[in-house]
PDBQT receptor file of N, H, CA, C and O in Angstrom, charges set to zero:
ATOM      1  N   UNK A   1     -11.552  -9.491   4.327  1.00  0.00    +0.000 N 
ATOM      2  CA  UNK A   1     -10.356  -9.027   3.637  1.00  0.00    +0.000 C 
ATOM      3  C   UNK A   1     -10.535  -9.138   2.120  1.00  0.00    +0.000 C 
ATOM      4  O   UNK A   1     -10.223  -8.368   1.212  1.00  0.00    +0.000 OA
ATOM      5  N   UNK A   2     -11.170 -10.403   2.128  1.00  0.00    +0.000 N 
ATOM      6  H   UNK A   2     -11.424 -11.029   2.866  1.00  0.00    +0.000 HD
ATOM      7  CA  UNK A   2     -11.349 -10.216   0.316  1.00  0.00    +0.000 C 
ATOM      8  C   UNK A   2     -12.194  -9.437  -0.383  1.00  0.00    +0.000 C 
ATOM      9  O   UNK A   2     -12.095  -9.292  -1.601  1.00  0.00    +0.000 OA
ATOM     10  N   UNK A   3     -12.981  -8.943   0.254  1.00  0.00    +0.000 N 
ATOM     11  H   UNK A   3     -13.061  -9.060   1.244  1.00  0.00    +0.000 HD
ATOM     12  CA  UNK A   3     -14.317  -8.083  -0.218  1.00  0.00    +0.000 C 
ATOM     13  C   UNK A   3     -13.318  -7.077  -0.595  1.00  0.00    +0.000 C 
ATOM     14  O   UNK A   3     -13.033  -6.624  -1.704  1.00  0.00    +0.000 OA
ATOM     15  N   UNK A   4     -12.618  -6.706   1.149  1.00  0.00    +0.000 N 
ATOM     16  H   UNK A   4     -12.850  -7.074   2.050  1.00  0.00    +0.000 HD
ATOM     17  CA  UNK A   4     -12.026  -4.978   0.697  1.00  0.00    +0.000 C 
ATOM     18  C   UNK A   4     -11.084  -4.911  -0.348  1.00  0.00    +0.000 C 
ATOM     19  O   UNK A   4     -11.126  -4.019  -1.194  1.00  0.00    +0.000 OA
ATOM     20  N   UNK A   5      -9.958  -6.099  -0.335  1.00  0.00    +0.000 N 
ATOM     21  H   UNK A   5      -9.924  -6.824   0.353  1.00  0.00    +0.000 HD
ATOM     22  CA  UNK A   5      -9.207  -6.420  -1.945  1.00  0.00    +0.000 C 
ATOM     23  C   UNK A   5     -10.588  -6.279  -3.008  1.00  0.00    +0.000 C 
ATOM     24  O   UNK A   5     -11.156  -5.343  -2.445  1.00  0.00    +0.000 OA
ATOM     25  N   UNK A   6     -11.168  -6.511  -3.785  1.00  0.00    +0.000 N 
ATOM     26  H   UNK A   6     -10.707  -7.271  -4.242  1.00  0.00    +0.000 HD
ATOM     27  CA  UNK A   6     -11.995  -6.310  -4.360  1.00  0.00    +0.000 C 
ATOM     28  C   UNK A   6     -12.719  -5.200  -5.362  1.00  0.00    +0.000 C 
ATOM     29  O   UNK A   6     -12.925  -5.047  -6.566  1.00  0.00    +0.000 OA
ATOM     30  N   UNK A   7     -13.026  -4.385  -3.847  1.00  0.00    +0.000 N 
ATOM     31  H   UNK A   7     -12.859  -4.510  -2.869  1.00  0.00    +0.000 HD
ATOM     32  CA  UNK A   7     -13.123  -3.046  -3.678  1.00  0.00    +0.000 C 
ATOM     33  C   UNK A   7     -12.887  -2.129  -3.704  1.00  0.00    +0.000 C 
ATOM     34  O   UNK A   7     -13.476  -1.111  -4.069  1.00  0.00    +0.000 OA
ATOM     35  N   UNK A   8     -11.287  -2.477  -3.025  1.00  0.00    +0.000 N 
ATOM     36  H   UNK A   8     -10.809  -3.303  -2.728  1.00  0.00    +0.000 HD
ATOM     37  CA  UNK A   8     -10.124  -1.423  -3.613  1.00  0.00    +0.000 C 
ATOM     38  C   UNK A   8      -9.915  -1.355  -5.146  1.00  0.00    +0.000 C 
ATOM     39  O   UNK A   8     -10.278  -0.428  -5.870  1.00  0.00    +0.000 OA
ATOM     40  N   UNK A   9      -9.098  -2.791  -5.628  1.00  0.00    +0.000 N 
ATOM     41  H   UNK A   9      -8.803  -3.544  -5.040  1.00  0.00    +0.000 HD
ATOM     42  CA  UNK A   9      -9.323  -3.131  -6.961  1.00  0.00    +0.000 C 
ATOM     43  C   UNK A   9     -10.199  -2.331  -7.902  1.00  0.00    +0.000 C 
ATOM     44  O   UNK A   9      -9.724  -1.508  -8.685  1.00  0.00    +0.000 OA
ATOM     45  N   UNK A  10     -11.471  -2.594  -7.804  1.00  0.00    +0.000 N 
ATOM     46  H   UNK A  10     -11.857  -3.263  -7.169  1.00  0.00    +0.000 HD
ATOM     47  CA  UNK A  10     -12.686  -1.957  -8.220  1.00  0.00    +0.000 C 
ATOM     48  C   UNK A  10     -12.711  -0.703  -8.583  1.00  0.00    +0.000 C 
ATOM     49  O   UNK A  10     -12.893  -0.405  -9.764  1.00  0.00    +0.000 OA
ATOM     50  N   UNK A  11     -12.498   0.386  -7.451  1.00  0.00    +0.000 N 
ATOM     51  H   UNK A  11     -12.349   0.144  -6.492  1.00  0.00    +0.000 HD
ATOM     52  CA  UNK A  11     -12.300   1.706  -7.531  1.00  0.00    +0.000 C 
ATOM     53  C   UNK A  11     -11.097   2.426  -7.806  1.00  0.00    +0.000 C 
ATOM     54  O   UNK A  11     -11.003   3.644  -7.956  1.00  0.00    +0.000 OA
ATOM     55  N   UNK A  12     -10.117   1.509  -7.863  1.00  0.00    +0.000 N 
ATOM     56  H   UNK A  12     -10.193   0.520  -7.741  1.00  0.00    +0.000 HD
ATOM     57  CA  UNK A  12      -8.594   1.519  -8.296  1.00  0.00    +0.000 C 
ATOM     58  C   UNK A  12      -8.742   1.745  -9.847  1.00  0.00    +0.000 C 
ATOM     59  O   UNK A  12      -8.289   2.660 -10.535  1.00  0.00    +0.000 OA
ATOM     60  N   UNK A  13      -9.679   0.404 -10.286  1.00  0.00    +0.000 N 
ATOM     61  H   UNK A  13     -10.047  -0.339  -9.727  1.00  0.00    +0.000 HD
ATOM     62  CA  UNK A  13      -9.952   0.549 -11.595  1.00  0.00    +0.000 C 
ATOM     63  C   UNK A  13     -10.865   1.928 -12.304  1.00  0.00    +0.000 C 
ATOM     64  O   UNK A  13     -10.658   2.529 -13.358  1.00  0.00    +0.000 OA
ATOM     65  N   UNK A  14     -11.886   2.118 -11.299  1.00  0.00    +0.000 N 
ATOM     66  H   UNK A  14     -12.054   1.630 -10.443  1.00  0.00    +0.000 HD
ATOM     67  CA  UNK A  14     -12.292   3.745 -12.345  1.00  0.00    +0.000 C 
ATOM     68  C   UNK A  14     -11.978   4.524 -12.060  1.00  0.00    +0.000 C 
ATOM     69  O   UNK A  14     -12.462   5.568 -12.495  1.00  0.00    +0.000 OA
ATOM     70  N   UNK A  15     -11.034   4.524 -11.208  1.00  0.00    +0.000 N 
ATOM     71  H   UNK A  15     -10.640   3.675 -10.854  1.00  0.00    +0.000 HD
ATOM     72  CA  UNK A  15     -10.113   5.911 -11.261  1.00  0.00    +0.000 C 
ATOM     73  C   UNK A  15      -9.087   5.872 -12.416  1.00  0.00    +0.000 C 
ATOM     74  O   UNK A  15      -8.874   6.833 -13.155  1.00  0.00    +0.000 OA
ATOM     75  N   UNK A  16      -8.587   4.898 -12.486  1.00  0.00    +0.000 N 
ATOM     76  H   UNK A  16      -8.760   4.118 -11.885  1.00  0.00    +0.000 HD
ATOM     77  CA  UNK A  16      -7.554   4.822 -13.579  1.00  0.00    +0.000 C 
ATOM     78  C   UNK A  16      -8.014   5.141 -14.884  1.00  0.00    +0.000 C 
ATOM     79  O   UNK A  16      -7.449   5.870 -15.700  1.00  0.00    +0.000 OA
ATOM     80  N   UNK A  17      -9.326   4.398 -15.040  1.00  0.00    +0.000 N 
ATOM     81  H   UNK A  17      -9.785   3.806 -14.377  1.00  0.00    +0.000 HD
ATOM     82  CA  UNK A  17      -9.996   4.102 -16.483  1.00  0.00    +0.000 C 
ATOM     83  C   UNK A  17     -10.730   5.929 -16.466  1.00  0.00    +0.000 C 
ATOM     84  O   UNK A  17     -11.417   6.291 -17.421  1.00  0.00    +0.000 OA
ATOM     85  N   UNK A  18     -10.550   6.547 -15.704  1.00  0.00    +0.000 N 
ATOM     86  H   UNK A  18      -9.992   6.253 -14.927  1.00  0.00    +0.000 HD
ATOM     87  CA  UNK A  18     -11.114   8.254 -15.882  1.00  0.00    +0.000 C 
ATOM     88  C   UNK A  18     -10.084   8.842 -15.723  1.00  0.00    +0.000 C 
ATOM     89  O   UNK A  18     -10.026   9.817 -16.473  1.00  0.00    +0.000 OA
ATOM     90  N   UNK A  19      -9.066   8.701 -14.983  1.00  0.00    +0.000 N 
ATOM     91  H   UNK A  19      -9.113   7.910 -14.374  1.00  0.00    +0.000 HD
ATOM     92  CA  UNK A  19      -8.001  10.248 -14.844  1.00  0.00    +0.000 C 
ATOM     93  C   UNK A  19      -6.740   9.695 -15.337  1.00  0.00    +0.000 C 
ATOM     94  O   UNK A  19      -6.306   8.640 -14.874  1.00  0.00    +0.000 OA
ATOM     95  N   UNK A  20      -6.100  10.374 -16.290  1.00  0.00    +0.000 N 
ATOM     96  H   UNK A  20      -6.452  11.231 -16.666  1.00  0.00    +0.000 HD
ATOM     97  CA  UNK A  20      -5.289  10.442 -16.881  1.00  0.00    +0.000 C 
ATOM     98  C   UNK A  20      -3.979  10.697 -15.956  1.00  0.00    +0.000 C 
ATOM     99  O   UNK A  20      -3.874  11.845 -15.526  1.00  0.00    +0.000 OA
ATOM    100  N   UNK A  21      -2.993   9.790 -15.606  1.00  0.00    +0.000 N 
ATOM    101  H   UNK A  21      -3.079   8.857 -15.955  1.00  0.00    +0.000 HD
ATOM    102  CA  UNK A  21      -1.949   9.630 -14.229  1.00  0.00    +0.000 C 
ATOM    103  C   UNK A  21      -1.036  10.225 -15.147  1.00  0.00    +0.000 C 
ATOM    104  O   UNK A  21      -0.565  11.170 -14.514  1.00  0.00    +0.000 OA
ATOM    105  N   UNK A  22      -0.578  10.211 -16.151  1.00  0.00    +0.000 N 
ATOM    106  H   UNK A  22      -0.961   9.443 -16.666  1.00  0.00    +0.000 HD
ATOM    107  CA  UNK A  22       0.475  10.609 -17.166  1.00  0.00    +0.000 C 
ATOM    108  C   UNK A  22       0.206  10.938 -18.249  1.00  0.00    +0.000 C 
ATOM    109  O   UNK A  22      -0.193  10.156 -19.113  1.00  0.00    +0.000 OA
ATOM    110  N   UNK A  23       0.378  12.195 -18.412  1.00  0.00    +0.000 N 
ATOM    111  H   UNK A  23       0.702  12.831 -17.711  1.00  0.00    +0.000 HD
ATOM    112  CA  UNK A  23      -0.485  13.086 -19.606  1.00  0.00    +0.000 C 
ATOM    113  C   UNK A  23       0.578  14.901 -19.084  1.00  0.00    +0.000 C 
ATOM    114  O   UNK A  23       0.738  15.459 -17.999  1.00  0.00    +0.000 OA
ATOM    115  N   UNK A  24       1.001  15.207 -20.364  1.00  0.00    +0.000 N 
ATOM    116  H   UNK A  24       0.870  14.755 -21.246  1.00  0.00    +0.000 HD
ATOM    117  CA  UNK A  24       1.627  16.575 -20.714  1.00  0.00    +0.000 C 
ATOM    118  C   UNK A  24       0.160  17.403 -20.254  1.00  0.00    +0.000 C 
ATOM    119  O   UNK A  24       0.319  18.298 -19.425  1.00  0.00    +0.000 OA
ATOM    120  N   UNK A  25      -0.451  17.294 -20.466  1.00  0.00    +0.000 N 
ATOM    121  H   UNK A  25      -0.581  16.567 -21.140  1.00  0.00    +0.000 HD
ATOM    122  CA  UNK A  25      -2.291  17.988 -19.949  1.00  0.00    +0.000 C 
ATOM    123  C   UNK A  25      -2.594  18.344 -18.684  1.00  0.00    +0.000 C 
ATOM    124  O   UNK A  25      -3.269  19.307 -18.322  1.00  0.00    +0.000 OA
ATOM    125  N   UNK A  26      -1.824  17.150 -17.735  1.00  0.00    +0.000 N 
ATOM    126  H   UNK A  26      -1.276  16.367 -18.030  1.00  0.00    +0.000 HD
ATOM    127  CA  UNK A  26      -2.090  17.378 -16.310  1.00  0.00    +0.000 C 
ATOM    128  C   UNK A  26      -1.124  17.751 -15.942  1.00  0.00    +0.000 C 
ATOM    129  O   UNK A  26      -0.011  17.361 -16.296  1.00  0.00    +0.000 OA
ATOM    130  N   UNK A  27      -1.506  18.967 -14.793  1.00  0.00    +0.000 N 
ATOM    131  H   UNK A  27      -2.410  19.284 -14.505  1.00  0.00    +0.000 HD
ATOM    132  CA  UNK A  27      -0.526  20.256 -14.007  1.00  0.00    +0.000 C 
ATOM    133  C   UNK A  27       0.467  18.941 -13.082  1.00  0.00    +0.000 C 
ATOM    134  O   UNK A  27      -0.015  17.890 -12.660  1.00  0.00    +0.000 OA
ATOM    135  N   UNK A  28       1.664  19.299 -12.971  1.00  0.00    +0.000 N 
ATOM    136  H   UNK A  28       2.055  20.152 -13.314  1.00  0.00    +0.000 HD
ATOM    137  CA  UNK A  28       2.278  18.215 -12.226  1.00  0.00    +0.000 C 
ATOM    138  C   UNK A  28       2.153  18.179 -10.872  1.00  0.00    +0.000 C 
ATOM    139  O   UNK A  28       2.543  17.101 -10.423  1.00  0.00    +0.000 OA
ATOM    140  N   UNK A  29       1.858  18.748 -10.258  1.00  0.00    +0.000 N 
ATOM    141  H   UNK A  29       1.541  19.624 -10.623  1.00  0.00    +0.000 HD
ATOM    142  CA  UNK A  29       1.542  18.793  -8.358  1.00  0.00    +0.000 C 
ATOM    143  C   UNK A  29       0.268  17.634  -8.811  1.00  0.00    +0.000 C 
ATOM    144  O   UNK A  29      -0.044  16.914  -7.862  1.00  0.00    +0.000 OA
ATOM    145  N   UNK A  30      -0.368  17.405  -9.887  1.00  0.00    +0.000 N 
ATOM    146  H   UNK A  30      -0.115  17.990 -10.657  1.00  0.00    +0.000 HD
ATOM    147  CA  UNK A  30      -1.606  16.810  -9.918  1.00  0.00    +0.000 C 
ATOM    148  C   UNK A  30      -1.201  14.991 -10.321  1.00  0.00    +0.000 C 
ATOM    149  O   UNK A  30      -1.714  13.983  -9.836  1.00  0.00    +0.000 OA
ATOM    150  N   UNK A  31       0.017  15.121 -11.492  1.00  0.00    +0.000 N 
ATOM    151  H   UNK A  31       0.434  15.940 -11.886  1.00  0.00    +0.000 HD
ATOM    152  CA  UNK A  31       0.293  13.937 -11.549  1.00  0.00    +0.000 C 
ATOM    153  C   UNK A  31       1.237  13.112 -10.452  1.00  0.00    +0.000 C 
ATOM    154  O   UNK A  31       1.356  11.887 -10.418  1.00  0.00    +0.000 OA
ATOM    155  N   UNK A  32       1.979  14.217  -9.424  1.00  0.00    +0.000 N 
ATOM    156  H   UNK A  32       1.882  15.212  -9.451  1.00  0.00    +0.000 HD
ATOM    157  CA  UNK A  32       2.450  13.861  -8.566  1.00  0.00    +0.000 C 
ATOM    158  C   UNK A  32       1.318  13.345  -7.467  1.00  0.00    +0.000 C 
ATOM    159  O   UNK A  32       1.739  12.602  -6.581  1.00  0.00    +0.000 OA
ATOM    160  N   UNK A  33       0.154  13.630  -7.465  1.00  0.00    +0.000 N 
ATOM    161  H   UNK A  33      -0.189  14.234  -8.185  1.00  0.00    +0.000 HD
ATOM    162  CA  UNK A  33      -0.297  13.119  -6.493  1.00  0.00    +0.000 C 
ATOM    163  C   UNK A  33      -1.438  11.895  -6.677  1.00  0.00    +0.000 C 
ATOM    164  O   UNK A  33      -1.947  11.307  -5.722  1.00  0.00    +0.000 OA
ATOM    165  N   UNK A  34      -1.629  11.726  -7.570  1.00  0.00    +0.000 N 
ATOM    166  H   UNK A  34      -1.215  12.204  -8.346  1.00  0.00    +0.000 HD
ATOM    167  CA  UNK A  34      -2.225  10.601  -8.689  1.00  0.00    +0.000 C 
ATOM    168  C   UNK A  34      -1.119   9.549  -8.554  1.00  0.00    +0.000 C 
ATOM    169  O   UNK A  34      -1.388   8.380  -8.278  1.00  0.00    +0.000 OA
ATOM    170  N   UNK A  35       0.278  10.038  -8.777  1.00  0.00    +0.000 N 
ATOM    171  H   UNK A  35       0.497  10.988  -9.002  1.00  0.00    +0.000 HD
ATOM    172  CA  UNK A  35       1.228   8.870  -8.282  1.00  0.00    +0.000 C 
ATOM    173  C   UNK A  35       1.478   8.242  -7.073  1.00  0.00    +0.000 C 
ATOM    174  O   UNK A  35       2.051   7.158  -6.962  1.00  0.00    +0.000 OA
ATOM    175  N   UNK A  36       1.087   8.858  -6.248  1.00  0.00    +0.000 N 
ATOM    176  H   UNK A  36       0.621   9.738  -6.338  1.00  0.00    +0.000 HD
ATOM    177  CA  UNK A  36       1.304   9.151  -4.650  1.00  0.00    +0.000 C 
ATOM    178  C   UNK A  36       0.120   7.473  -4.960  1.00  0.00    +0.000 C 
ATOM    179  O   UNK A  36       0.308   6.257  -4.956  1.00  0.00    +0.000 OA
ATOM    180  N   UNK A  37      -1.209   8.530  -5.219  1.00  0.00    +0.000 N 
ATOM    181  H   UNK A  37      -1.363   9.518  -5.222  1.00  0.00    +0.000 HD
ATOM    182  CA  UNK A  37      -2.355   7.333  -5.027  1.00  0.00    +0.000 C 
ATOM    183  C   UNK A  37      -2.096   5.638  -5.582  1.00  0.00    +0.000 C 
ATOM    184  O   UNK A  37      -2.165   4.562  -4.988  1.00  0.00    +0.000 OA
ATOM    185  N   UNK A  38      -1.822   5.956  -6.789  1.00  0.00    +0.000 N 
ATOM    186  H   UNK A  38      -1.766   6.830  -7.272  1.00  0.00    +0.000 HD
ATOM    187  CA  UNK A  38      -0.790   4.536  -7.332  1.00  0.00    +0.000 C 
ATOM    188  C   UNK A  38      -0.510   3.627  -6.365  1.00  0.00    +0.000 C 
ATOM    189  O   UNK A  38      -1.040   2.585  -5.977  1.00  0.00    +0.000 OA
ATOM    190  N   UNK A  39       0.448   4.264  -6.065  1.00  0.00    +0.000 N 
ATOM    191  H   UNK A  39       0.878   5.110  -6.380  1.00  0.00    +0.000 HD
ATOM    192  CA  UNK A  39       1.740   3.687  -4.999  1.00  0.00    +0.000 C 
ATOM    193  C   UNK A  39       1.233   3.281  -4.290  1.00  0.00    +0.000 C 
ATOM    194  O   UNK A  39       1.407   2.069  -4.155  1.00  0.00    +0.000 OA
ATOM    195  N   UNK A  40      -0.081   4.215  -3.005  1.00  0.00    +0.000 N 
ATOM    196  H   UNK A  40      -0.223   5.199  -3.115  1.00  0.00    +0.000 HD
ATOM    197  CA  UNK A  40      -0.725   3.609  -2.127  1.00  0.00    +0.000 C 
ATOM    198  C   UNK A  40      -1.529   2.239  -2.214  1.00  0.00    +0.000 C 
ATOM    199  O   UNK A  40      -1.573   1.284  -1.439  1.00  0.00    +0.000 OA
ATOM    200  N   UNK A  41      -2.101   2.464  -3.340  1.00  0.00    +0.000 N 
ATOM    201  H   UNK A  41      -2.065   3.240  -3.970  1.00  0.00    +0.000 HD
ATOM    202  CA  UNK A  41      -3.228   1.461  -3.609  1.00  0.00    +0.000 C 
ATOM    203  C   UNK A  41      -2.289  -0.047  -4.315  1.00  0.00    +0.000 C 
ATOM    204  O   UNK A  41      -2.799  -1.166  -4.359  1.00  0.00    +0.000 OA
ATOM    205  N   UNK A  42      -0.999   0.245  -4.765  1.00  0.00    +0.000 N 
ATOM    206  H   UNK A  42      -0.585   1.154  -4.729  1.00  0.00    +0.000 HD
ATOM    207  CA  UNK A  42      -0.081  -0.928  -5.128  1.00  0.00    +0.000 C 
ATOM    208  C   UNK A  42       0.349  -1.244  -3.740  1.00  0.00    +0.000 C 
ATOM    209  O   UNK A  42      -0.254  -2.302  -3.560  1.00  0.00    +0.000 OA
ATOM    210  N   UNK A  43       1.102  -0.970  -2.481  1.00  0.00    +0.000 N 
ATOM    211  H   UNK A  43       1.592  -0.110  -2.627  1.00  0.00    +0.000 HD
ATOM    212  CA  UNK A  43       1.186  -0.930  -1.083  1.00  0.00    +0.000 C 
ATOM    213  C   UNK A  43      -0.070  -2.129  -0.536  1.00  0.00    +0.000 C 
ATOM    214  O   UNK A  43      -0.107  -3.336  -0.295  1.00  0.00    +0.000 OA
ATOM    215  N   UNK A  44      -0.929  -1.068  -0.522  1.00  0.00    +0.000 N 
ATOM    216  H   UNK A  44      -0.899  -0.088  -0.718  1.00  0.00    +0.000 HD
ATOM    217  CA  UNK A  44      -2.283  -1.698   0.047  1.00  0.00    +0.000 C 
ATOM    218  C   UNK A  44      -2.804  -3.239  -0.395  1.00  0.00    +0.000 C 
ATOM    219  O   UNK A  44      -3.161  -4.026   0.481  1.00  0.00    +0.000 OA
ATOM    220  N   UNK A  45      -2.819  -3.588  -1.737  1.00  0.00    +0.000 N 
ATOM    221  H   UNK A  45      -2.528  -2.948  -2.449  1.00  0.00    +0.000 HD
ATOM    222  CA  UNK A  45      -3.064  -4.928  -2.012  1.00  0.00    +0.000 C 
ATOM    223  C   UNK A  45      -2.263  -5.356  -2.288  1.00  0.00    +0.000 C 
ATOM    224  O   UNK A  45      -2.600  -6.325  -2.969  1.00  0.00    +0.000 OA
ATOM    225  N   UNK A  46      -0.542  -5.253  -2.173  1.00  0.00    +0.000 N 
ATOM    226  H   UNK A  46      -0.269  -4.466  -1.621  1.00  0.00    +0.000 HD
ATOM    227  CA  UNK A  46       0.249  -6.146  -1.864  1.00  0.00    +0.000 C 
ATOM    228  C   UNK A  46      -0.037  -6.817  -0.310  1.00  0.00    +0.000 C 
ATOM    229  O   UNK A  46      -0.509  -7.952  -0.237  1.00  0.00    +0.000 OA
ATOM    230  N   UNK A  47       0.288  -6.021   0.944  1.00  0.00    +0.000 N 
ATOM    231  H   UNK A  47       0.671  -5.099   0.885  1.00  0.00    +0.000 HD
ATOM    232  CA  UNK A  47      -0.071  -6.311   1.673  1.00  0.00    +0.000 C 
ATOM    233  C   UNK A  47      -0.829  -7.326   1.946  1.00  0.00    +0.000 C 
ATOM    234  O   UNK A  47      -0.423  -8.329   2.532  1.00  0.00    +0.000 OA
ATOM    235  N   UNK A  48      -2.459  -7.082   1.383  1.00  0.00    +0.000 N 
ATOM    236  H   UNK A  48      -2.789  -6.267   0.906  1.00  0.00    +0.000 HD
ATOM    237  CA  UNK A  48      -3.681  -7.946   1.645  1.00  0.00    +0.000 C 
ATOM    238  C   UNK A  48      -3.825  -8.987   0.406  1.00  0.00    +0.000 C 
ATOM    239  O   UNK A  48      -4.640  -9.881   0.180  1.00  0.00    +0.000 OA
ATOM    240  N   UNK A  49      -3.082  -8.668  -0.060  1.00  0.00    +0.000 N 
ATOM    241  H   UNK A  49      -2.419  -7.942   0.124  1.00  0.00    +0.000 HD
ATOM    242  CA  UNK A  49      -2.738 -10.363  -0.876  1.00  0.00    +0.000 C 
ATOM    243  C   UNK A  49      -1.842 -11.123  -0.376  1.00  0.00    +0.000 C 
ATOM    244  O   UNK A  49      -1.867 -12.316  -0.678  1.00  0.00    +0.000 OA
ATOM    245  N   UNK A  50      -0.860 -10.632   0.486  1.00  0.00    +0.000 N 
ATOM    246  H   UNK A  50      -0.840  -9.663   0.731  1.00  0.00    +0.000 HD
ATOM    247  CA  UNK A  50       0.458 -11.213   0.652  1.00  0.00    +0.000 C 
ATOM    248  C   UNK A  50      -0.609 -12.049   2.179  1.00  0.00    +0.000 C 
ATOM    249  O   UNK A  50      -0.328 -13.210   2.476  1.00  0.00    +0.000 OA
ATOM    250  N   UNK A  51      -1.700 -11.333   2.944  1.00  0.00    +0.000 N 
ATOM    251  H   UNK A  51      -1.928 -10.390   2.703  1.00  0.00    +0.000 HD
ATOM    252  CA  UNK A  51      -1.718 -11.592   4.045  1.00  0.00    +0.000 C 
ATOM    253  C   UNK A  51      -3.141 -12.815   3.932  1.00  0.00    +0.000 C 
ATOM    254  O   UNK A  51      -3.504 -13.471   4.908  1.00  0.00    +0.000 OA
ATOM    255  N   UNK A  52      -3.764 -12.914   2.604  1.00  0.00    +0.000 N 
ATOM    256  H   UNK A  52      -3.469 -12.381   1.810  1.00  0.00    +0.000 HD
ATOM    257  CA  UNK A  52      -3.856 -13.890   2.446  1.00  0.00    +0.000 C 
ATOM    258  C   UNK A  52      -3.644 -14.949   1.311  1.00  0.00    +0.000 C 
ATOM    259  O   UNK A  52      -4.364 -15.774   0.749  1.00  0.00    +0.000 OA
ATOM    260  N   UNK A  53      -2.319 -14.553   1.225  1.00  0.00    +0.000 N 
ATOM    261  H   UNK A  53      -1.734 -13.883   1.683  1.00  0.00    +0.000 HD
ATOM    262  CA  UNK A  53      -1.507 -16.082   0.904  1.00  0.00    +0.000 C 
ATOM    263  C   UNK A  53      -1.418 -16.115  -0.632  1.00  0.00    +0.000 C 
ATOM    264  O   UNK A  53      -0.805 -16.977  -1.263  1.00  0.00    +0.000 OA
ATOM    265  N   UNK A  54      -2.102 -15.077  -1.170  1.00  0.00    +0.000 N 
ATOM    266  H   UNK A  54      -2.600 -14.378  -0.658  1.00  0.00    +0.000 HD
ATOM    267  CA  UNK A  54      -2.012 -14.792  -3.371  1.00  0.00    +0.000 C 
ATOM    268  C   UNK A  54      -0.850 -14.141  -3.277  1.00  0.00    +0.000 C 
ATOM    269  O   UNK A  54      -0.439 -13.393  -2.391  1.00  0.00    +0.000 OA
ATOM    270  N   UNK A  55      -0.236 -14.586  -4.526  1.00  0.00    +0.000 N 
ATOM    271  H   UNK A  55      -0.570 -15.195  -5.246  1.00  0.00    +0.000 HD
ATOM    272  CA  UNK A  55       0.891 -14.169  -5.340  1.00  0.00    +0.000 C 
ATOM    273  C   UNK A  55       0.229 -12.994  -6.434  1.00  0.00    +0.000 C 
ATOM    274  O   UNK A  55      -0.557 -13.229  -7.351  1.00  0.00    +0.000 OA
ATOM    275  N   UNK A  56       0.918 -11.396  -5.956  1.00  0.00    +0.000 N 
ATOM    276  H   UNK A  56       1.556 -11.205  -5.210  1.00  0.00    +0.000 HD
ATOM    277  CA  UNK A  56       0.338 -10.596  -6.961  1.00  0.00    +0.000 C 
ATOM    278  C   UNK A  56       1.587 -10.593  -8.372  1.00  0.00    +0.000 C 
ATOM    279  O   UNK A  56       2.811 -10.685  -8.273  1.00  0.00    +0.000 OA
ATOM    280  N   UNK A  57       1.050 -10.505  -9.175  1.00  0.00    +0.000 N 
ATOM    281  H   UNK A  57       0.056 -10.430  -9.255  1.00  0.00    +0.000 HD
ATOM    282  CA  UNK A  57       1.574 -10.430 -10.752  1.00  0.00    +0.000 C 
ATOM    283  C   UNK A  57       3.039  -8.846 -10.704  1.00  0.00    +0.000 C 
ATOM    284  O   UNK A  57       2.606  -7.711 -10.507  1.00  0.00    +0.000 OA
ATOM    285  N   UNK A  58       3.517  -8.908 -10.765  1.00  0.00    +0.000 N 
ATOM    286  H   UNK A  58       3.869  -9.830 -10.926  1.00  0.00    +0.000 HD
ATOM    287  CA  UNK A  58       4.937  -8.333 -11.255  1.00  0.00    +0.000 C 
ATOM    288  C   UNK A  58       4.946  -7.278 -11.812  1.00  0.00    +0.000 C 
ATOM    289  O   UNK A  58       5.420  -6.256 -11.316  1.00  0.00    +0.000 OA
ATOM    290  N   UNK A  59       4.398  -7.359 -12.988  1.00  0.00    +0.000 N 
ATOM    291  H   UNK A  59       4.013  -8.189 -13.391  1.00  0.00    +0.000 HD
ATOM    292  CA  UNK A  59       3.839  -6.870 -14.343  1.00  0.00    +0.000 C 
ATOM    293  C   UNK A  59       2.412  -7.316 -14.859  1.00  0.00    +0.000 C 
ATOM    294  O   UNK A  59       1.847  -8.305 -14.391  1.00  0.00    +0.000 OA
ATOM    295  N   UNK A  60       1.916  -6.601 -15.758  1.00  0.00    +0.000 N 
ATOM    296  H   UNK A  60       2.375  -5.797 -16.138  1.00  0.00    +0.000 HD
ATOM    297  CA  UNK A  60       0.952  -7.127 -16.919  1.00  0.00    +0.000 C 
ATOM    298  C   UNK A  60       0.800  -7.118 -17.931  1.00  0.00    +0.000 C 
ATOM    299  O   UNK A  60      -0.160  -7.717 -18.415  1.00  0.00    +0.000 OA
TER     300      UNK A  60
């Protein structure tokens, strides 16, 4: 479980650090679904933090 927290994390991060989620630039069916991904991947390691036993951060 912790690897895949990790991992996710990981690739969570260069996606973010390359595609622009909120930007006048990107067509909106595109930032709508970049949000979609967000959401999932905030979902997903709540979950697998919650299931082993870390407190995820609120904010940053």
């Amino acid at each position: 479980m912790t690897n895949w927290v990790r991992l996710l994390a990981g690739e969570f991060h260069g996606f973010y650090h390359d595609c622009r989620v909120l930007s006048d630039e990107v067509p909106p069916e595109l930032t709508q679904a970049r949000l979609w991904l967000v959401e999932g991947v905030q979902i997903g390691l709540a979950i697998a933090l919650d299931l082993l036993g870390v407190r995820a951060p609120e904010a940053m």
